[in-house]
C-alpha positions as CSV (number, residue, x, y, z in Angstrom):
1,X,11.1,72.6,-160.1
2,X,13.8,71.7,-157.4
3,X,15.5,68.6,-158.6
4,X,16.0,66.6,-155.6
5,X,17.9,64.2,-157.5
6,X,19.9,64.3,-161.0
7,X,17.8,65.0,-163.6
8,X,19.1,63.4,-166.9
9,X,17.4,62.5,-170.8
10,X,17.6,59.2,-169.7
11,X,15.3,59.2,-166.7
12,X,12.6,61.3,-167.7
13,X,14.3,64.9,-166.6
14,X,12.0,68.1,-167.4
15,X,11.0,68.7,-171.1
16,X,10.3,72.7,-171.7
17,X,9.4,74.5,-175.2
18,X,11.1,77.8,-174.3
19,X,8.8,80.4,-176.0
20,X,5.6,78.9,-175.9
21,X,3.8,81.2,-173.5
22,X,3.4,83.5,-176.3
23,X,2.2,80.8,-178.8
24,X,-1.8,80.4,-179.9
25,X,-3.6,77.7,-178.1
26,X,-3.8,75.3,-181.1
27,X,0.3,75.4,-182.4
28,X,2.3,72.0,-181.7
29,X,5.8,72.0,-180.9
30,X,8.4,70.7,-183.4
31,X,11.0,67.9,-182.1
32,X,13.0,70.3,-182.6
33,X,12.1,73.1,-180.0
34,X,11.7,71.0,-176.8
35,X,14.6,71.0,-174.3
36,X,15.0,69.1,-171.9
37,X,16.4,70.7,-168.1
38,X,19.3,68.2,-167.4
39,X,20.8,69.1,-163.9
40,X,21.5,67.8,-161.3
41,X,20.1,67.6,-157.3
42,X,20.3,70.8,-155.3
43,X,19.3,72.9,-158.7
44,X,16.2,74.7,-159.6
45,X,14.6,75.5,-162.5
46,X,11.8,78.4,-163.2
47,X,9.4,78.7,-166.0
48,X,5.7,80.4,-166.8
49,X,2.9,78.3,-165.8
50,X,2.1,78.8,-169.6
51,X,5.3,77.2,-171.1
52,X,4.5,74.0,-172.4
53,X,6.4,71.4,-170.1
54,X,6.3,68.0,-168.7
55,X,8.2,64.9,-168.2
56,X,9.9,62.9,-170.2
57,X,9.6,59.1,-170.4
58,X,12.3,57.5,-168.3
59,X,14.1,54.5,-169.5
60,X,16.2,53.6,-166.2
61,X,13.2,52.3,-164.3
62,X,16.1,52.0,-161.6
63,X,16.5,55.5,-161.7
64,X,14.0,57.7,-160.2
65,X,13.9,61.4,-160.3
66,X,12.6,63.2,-157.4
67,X,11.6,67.0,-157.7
68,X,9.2,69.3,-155.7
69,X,7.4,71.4,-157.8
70,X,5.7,75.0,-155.8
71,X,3.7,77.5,-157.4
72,X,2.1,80.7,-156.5
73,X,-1.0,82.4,-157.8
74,X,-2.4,85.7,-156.2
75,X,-6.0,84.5,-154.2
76,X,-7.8,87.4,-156.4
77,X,-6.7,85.8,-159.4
78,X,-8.8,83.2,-161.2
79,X,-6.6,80.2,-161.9
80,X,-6.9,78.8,-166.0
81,X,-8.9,75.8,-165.5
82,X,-12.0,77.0,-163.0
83,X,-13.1,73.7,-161.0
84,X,-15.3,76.0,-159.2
85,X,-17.3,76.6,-161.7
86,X,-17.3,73.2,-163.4
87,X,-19.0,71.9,-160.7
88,X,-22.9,71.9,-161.1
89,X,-24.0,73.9,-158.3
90,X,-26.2,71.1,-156.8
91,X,-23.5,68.9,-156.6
92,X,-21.4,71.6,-154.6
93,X,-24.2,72.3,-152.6
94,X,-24.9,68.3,-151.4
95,X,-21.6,68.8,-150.4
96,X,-20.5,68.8,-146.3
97,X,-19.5,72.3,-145.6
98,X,-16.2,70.8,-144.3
99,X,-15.8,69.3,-147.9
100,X,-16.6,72.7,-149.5
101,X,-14.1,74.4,-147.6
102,X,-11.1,71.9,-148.0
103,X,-12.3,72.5,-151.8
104,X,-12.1,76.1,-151.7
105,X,-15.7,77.1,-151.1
106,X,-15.4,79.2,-148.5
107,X,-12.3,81.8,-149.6
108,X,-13.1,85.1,-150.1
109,X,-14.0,85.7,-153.9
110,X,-15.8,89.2,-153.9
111,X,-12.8,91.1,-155.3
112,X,-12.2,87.7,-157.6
113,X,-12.4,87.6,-160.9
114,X,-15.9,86.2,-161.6
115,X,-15.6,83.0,-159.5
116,X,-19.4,82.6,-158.1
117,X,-22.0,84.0,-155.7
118,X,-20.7,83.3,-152.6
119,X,-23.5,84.2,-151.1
120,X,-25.3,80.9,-152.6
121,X,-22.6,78.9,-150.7
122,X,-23.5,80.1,-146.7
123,X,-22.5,77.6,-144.6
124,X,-25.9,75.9,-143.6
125,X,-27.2,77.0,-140.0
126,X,-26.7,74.5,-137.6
């Protein structure tokens, strides 16, 4: 996260619970072991895509808080939550091509970990 602006308690900065990558799926943070990032425009702030995190509420509606957020993931990867294979495959295949590729339909998957059969997707012959 790259705060653009000051990020403070009061409007809503970044709320972390340092540690929680390792935790199981079904623990619950304690008040006690959220932080929030306070800091202000110009820093940035790293963390594991599996740290629980998220805004906090902010009570200076005049106060906004601006932040670009980037990630990275290797293409061979599988990300956690697969849309690709939450779509029925019917539905993905009513689909435009141009929609399937701005989707992701058309990247290269055959070294992937278990994505689908691309070779159900072909673009359609014109």
């Amino acid at each position: 996260m790259w705060a653009m602006s000051d990020f403070t308690a009061d409007n809503g900065g970044t709320q972390l619970v340092p540690g929680s990558h390792r935790w199981d799926a079904d623990r619950k943070a304690a008040p006690d072991e959220i932080v929030r990032a306070e800091m202000p425009a110009g820093s940035v702030l790293y963390w594991l895509g599996g740290t629980l995190h998220g805004a906090g509420a902010n009570s200076t509606p005049e106060d906004w808080r601006y932040g670009i957020v980037l990630t990275y993931n290797l293409g061979w990867l599988r990300q956690e939550e697969n849309q690709h294979v939450s779509i029925p495959l019917a539905d993905v295949l009513a689909l435009p091509d141009v929609v399937r590729g701005r989707l992701g339909f058309d990247m290269d998957y055959e070294n992937a970990l278990g994505f689908y059969d691309r070779s159900v997707l072909a673009p359609r012959p014109a």
